[in-house]
PyMOL Python script that loads the backbone (N, CA, C, O; Angstrom):
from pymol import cmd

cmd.read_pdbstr("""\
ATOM      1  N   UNK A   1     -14.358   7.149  -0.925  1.00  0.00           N
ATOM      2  CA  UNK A   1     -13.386   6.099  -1.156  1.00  0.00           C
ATOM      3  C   UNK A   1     -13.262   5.877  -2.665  1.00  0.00           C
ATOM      4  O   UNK A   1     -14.275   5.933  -3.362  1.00  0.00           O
ATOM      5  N   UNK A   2     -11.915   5.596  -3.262  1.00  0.00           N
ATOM      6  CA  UNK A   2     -11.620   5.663  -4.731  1.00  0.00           C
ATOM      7  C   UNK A   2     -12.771   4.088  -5.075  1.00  0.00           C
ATOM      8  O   UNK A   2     -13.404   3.266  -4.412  1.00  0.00           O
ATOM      9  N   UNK A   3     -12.582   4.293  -6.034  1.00  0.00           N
ATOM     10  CA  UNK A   3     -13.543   3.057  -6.904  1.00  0.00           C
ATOM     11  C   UNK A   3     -12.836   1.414  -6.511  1.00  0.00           C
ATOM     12  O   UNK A   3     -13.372   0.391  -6.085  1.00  0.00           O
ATOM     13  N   UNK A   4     -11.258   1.770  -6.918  1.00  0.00           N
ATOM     14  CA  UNK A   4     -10.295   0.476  -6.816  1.00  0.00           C
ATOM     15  C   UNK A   4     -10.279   0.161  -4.860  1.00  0.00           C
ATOM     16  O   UNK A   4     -10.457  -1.004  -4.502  1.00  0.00           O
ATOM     17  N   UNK A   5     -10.155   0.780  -4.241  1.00  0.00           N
ATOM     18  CA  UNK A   5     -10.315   0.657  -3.277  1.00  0.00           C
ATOM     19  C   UNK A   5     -11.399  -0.341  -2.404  1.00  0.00           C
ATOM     20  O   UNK A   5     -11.451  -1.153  -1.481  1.00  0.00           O
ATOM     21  N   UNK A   6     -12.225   0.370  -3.436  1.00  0.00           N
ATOM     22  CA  UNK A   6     -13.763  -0.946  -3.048  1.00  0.00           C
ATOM     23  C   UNK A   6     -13.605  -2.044  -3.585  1.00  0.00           C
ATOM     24  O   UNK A   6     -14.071  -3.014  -2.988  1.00  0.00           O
ATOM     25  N   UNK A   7     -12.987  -2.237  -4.723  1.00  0.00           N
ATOM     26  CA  UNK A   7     -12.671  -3.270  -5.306  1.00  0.00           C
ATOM     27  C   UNK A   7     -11.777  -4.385  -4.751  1.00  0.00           C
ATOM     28  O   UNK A   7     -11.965  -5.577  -4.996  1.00  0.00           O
ATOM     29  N   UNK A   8     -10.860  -3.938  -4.038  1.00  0.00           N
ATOM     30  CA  UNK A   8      -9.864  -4.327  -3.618  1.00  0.00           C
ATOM     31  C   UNK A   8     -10.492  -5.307  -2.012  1.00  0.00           C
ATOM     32  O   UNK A   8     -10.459  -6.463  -1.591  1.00  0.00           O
ATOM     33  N   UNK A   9     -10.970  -4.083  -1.617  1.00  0.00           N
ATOM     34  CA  UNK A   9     -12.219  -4.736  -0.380  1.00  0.00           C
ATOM     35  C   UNK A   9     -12.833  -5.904  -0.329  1.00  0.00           C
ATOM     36  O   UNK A   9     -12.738  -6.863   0.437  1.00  0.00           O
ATOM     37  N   UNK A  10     -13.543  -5.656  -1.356  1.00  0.00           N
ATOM     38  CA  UNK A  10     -14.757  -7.022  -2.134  1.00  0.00           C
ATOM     39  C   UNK A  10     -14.440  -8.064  -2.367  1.00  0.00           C
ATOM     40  O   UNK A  10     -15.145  -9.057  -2.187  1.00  0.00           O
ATOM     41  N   UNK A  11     -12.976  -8.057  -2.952  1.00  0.00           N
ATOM     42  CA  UNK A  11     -12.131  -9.319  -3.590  1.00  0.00           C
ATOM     43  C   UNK A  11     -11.547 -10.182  -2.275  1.00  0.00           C
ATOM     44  O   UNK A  11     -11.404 -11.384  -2.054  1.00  0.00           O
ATOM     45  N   UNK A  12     -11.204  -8.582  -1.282  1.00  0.00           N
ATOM     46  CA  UNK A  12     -10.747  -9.361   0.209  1.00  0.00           C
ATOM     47  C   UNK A  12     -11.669 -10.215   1.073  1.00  0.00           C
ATOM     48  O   UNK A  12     -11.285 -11.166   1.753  1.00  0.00           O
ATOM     49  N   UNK A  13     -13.029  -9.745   0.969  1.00  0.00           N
ATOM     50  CA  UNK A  13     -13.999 -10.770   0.760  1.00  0.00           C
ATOM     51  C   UNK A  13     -14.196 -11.450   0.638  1.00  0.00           C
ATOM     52  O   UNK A  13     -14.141 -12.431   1.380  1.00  0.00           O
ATOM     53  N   UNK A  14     -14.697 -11.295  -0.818  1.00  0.00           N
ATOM     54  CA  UNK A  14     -14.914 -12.748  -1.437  1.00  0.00           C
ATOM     55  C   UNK A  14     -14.158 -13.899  -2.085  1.00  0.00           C
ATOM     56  O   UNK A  14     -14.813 -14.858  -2.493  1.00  0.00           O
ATOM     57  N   UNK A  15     -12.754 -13.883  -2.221  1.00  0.00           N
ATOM     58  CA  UNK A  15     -12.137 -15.141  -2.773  1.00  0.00           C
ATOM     59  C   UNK A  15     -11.587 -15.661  -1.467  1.00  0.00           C
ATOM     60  O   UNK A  15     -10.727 -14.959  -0.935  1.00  0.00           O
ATOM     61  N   UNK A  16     -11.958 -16.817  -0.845  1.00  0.00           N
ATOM     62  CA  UNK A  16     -11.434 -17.825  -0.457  1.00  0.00           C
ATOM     63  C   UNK A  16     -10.545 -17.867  -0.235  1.00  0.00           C
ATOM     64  O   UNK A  16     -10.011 -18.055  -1.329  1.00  0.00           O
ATOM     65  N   UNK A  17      -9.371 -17.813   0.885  1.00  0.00           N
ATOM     66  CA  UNK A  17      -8.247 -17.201   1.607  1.00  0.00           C
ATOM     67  C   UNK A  17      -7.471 -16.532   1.454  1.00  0.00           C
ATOM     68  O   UNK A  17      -6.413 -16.828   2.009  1.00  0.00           O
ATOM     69  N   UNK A  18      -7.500 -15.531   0.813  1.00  0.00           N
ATOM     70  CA  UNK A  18      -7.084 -13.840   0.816  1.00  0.00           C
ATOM     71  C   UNK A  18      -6.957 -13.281   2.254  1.00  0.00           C
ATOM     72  O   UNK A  18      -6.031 -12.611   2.711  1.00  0.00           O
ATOM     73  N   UNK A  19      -8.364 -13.806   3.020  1.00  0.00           N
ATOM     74  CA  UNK A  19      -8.310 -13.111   4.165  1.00  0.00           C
ATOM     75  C   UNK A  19      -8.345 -13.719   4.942  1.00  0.00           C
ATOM     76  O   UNK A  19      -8.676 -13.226   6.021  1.00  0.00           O
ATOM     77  N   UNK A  20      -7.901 -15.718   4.836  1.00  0.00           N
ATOM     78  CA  UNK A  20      -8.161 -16.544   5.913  1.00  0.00           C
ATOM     79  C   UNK A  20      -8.465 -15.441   7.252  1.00  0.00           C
ATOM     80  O   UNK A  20      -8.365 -14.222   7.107  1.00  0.00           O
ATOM     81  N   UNK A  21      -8.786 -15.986   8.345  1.00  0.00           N
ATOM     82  CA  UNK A  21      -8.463 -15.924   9.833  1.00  0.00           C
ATOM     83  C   UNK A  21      -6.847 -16.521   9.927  1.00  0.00           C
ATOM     84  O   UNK A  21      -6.550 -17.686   9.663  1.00  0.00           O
ATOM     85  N   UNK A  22      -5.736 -15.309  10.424  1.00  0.00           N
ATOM     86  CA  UNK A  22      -4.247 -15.582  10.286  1.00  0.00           C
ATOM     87  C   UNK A  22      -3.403 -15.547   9.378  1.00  0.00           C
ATOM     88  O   UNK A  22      -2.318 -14.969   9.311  1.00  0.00           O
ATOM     89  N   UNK A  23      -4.067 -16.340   8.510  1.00  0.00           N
ATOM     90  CA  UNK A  23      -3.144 -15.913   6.880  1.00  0.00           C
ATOM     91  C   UNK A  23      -2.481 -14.872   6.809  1.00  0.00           C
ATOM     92  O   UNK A  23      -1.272 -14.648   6.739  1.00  0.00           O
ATOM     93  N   UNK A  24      -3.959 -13.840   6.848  1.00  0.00           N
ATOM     94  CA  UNK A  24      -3.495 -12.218   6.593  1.00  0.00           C
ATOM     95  C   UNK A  24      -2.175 -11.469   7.703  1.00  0.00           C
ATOM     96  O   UNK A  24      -1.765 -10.308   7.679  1.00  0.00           O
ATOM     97  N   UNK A  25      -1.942 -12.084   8.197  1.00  0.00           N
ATOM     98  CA  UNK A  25      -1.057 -11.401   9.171  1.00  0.00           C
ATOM     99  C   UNK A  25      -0.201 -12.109   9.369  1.00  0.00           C
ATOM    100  O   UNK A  25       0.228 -12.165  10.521  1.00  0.00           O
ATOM    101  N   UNK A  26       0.438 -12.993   8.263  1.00  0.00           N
ATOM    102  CA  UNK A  26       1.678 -13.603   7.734  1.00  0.00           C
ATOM    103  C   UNK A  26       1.939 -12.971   6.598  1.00  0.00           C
ATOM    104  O   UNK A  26       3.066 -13.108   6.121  1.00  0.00           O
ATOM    105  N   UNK A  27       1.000 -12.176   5.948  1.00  0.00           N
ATOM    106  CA  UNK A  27       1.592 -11.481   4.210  1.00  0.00           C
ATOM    107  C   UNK A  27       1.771 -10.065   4.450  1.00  0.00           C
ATOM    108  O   UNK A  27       0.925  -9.309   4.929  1.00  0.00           O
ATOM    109  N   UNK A  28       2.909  -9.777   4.086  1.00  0.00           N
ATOM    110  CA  UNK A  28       3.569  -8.295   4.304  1.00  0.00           C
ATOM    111  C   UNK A  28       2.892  -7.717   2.757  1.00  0.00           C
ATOM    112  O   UNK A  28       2.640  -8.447   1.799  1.00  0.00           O
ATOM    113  N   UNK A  29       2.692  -6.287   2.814  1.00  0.00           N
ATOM    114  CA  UNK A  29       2.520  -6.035   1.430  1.00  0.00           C
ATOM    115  C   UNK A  29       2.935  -4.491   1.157  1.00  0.00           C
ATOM    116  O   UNK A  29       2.106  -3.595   1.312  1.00  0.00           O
ATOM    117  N   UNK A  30       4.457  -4.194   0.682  1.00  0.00           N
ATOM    118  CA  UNK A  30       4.871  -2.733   0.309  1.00  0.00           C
ATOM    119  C   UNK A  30       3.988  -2.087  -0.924  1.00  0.00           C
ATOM    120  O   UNK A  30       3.938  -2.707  -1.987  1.00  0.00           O
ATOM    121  N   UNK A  31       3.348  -0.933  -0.784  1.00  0.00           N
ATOM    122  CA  UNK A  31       2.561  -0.066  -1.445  1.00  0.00           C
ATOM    123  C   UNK A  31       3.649   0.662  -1.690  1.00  0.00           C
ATOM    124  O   UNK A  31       4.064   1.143  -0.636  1.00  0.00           O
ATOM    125  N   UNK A  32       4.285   0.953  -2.598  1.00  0.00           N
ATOM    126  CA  UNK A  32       4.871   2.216  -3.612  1.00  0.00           C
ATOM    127  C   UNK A  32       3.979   3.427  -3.920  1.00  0.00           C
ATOM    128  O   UNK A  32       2.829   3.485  -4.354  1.00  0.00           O
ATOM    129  N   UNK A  33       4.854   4.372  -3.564  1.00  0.00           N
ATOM    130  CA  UNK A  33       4.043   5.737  -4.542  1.00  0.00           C
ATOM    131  C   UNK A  33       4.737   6.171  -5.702  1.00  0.00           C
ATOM    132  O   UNK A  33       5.914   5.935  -5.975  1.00  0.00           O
ATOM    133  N   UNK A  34       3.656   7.028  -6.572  1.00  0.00           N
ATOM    134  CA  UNK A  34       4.576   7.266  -8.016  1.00  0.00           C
ATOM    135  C   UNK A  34       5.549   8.533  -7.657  1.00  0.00           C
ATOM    136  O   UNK A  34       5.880   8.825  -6.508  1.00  0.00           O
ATOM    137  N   UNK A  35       5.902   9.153  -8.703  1.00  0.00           N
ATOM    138  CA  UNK A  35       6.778  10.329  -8.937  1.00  0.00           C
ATOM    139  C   UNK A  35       6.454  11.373  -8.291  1.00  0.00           C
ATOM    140  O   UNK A  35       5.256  11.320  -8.567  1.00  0.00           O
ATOM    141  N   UNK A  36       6.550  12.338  -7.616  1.00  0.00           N
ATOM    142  CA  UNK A  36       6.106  13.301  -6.607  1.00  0.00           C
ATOM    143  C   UNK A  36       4.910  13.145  -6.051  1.00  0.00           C
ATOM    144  O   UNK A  36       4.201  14.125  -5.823  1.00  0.00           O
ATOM    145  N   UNK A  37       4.482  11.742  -5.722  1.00  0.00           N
ATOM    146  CA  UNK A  37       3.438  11.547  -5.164  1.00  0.00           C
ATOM    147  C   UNK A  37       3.720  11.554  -3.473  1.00  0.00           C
ATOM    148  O   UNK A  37       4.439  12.451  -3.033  1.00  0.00           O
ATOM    149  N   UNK A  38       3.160  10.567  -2.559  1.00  0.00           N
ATOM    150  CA  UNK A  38       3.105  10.644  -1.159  1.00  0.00           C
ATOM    151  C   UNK A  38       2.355   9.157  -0.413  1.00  0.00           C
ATOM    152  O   UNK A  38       1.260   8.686  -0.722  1.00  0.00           O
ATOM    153  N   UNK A  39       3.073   8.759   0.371  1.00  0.00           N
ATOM    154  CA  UNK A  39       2.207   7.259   1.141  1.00  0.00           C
ATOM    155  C   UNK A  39       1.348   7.715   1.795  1.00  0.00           C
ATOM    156  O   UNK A  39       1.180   6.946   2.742  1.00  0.00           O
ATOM    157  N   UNK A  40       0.181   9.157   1.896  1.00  0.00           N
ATOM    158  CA  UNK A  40      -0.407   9.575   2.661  1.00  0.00           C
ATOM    159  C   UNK A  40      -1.470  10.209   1.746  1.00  0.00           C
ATOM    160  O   UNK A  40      -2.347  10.978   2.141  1.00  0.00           O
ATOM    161  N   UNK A  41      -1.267   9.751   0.329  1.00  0.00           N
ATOM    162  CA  UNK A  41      -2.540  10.568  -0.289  1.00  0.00           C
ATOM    163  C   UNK A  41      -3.334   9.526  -0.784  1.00  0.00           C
ATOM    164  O   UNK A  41      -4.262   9.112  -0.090  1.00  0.00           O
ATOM    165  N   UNK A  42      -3.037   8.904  -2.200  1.00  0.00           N
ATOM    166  CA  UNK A  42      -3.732   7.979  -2.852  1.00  0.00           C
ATOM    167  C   UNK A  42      -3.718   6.594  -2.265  1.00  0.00           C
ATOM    168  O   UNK A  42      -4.724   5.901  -2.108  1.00  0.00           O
ATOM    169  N   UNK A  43      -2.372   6.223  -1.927  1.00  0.00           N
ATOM    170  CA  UNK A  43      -2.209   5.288  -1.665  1.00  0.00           C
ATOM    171  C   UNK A  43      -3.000   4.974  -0.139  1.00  0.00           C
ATOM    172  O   UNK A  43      -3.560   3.892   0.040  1.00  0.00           O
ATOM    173  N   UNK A  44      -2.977   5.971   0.856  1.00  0.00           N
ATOM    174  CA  UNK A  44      -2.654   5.650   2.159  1.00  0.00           C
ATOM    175  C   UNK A  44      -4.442   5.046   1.970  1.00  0.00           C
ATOM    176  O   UNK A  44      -4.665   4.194   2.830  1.00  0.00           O
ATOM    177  N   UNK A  45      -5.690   5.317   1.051  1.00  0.00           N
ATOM    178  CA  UNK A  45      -7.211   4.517   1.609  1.00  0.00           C
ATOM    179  C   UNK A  45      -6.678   3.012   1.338  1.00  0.00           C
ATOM    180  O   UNK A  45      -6.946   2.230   2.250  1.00  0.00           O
ATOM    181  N   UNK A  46      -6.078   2.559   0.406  1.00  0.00           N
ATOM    182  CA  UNK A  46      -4.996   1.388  -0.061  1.00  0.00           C
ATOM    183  C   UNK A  46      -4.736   0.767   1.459  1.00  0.00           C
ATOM    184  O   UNK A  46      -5.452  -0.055   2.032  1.00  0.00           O
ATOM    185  N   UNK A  47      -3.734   1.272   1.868  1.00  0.00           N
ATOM    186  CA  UNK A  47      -3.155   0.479   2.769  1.00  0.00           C
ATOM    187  C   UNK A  47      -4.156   0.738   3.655  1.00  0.00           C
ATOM    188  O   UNK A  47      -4.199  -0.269   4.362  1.00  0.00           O
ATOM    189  N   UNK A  48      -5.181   1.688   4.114  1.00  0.00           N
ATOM    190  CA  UNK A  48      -6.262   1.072   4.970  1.00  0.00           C
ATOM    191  C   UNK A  48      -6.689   0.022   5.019  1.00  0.00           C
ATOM    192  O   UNK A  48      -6.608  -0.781   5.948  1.00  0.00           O
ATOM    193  N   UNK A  49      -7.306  -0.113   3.793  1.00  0.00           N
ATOM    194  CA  UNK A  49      -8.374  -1.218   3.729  1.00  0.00           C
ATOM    195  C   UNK A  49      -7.458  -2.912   3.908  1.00  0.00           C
ATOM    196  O   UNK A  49      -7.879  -4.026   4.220  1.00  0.00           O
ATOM    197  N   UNK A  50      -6.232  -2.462   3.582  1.00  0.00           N
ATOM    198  CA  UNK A  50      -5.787  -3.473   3.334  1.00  0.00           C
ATOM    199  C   UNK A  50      -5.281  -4.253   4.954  1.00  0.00           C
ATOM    200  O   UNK A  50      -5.261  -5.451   5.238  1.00  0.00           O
ATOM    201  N   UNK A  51      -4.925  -3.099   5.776  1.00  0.00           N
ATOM    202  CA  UNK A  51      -4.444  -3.401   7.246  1.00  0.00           C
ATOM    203  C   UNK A  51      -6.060  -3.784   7.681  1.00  0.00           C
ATOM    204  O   UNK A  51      -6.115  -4.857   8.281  1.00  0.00           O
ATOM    205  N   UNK A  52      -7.466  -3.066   7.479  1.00  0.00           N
ATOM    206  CA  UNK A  52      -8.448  -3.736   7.529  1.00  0.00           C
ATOM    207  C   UNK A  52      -8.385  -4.871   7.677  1.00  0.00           C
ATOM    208  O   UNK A  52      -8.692  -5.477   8.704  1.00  0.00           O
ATOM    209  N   UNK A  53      -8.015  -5.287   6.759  1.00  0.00           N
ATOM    210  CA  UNK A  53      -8.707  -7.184   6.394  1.00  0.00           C
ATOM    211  C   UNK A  53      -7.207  -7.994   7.323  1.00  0.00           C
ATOM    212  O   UNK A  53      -7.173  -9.174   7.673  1.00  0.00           O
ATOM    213  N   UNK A  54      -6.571  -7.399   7.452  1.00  0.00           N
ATOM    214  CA  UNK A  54      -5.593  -8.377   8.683  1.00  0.00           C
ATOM    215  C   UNK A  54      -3.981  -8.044   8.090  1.00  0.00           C
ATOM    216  O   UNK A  54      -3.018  -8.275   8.820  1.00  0.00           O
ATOM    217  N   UNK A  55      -3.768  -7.386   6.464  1.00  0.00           N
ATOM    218  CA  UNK A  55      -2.285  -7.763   6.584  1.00  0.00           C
ATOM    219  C   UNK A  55      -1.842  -6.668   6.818  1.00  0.00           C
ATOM    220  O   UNK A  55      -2.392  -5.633   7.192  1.00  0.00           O
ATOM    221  N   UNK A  56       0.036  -7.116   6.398  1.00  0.00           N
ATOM    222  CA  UNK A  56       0.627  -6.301   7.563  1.00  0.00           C
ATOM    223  C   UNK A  56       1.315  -5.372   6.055  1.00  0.00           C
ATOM    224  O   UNK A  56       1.616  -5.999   5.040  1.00  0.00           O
ATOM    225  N   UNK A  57       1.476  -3.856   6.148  1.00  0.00           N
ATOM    226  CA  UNK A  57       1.198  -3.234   5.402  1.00  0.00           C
ATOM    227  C   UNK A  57       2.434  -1.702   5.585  1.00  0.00           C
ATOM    228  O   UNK A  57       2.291  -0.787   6.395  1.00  0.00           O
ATOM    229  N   UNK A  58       3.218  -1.803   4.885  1.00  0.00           N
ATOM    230  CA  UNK A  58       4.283  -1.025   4.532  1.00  0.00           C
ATOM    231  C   UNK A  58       3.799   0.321   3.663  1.00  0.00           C
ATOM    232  O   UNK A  58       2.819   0.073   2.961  1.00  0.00           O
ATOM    233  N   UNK A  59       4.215   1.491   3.582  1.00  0.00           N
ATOM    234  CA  UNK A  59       3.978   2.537   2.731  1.00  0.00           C
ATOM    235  C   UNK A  59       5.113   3.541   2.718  1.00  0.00           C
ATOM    236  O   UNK A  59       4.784   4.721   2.835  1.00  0.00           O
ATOM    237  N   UNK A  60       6.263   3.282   2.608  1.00  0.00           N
ATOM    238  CA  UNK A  60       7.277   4.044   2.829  1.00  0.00           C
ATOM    239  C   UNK A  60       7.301   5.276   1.917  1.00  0.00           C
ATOM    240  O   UNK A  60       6.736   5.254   0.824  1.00  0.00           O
ATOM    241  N   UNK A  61       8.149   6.663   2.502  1.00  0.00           N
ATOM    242  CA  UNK A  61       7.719   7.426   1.468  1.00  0.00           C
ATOM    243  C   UNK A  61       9.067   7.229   0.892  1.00  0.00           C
ATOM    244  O   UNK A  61       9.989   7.109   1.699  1.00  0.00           O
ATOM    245  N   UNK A  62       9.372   7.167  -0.556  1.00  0.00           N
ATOM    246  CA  UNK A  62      10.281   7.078  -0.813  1.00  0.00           C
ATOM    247  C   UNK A  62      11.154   8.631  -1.623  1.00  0.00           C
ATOM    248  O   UNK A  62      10.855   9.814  -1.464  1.00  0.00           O
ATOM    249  N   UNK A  63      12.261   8.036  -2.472  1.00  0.00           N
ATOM    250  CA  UNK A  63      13.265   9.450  -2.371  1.00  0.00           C
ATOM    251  C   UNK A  63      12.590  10.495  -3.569  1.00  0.00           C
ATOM    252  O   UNK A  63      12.906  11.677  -3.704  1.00  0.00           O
ATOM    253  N   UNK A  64      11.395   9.616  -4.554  1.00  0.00           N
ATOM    254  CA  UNK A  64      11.902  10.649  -5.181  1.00  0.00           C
ATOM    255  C   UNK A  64      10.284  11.072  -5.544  1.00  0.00           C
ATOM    256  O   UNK A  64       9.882  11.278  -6.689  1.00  0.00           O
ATOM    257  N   UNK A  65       9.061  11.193  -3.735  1.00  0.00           N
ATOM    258  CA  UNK A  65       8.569  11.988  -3.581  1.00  0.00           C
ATOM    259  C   UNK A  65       8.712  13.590  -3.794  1.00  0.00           C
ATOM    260  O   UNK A  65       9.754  14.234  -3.916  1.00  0.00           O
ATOM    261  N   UNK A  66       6.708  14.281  -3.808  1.00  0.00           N
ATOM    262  CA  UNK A  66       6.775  15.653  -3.500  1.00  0.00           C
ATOM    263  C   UNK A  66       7.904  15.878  -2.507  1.00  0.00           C
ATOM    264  O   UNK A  66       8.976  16.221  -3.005  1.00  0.00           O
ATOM    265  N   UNK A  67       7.845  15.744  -1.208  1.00  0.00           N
ATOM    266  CA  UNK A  67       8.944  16.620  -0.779  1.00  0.00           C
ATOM    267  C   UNK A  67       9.993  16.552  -0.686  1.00  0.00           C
ATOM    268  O   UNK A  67      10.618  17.498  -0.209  1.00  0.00           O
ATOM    269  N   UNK A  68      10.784  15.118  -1.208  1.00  0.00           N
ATOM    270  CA  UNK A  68      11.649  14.984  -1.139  1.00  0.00           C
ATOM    271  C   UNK A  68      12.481  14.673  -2.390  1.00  0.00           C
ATOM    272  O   UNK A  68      13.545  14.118  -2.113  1.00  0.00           O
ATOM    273  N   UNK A  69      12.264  14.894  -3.721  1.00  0.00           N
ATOM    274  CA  UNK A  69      12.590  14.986  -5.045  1.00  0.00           C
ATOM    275  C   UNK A  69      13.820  14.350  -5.088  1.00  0.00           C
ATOM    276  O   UNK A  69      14.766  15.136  -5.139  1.00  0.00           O
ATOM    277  N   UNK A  70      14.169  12.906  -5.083  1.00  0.00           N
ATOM    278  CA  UNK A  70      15.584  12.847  -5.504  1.00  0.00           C
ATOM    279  C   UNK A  70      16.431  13.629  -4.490  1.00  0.00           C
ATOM    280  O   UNK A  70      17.035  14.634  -4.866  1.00  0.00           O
ATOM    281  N   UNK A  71      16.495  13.224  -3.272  1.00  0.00           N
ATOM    282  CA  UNK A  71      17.635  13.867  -2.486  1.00  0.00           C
ATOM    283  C   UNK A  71      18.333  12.967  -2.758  1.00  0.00           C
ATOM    284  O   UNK A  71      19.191  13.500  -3.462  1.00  0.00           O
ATOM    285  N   UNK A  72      18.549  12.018  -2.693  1.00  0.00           N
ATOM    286  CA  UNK A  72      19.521  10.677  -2.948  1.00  0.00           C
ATOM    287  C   UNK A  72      19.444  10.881  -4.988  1.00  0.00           C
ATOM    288  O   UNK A  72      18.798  11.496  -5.837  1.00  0.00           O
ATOM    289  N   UNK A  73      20.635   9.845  -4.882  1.00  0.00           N
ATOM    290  CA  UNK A  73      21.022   9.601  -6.442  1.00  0.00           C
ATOM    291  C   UNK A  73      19.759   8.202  -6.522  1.00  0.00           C
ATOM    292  O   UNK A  73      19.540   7.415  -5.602  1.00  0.00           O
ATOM    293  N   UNK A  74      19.080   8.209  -7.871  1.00  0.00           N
ATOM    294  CA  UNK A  74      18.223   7.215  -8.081  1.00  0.00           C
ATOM    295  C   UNK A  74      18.514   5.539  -7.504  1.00  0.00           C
ATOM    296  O   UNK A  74      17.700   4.764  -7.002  1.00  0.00           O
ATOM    297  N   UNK A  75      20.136   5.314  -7.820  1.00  0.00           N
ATOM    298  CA  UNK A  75      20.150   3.773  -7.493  1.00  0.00           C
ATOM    299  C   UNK A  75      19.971   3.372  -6.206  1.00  0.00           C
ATOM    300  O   UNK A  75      19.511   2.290  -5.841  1.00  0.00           O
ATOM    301  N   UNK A  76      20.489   4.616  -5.271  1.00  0.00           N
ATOM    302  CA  UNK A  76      20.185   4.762  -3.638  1.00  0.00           C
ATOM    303  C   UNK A  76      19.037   4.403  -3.766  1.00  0.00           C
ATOM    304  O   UNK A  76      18.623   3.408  -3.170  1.00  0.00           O
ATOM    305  N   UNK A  77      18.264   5.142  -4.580  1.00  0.00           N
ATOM    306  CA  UNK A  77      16.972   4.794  -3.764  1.00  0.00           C
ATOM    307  C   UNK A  77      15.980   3.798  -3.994  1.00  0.00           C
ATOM    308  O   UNK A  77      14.853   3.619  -3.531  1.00  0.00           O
ATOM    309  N   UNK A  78      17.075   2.857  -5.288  1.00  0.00           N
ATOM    310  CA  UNK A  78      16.541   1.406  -4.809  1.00  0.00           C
ATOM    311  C   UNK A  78      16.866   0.727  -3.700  1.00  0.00           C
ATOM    312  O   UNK A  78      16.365  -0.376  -3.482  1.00  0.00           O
TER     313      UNK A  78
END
""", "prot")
cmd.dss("prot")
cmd.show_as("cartoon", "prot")
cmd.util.cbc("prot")
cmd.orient("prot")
């Protein structure tokens, strides 16, 4: 598991309603990937840990992933 990952864990932990009981599964949270990256490499221990602790957890791959380089024009793919 990456370093930030644990970090991310710990904090879900330990600060005081981050992870109420319920809270967490009222907060949506979209994970972005970078430039020919993938929602299934770096990111995806990310959104583990994070659906872990209760929230609800988006990872879309977007356009201007590895395999999909800009098929769309950039503003599309805001």
């Amino acid at each position: 598991m990456r370093w930030w990952v644990s970090v991310i864990s710990l904090m879900l932990a330990v600060v005081p309603g981050l992870a109420a009981p319920g809270l967490a599964q009222t907060i949506g949270i979209v994970l972005m990937h970078g430039k020919t990256g993938s929602p299934t490499t770096v990111i995806n221990q990310l959104a583990i840990a994070l659906q872990g602790a209760g929230y609800l957890v988006e990872a879309p791959e977007m356009c201007w992933s590895r395999r999909r380089i800009y098929d769309r024009p950039f503003l599309d793919c805001l």
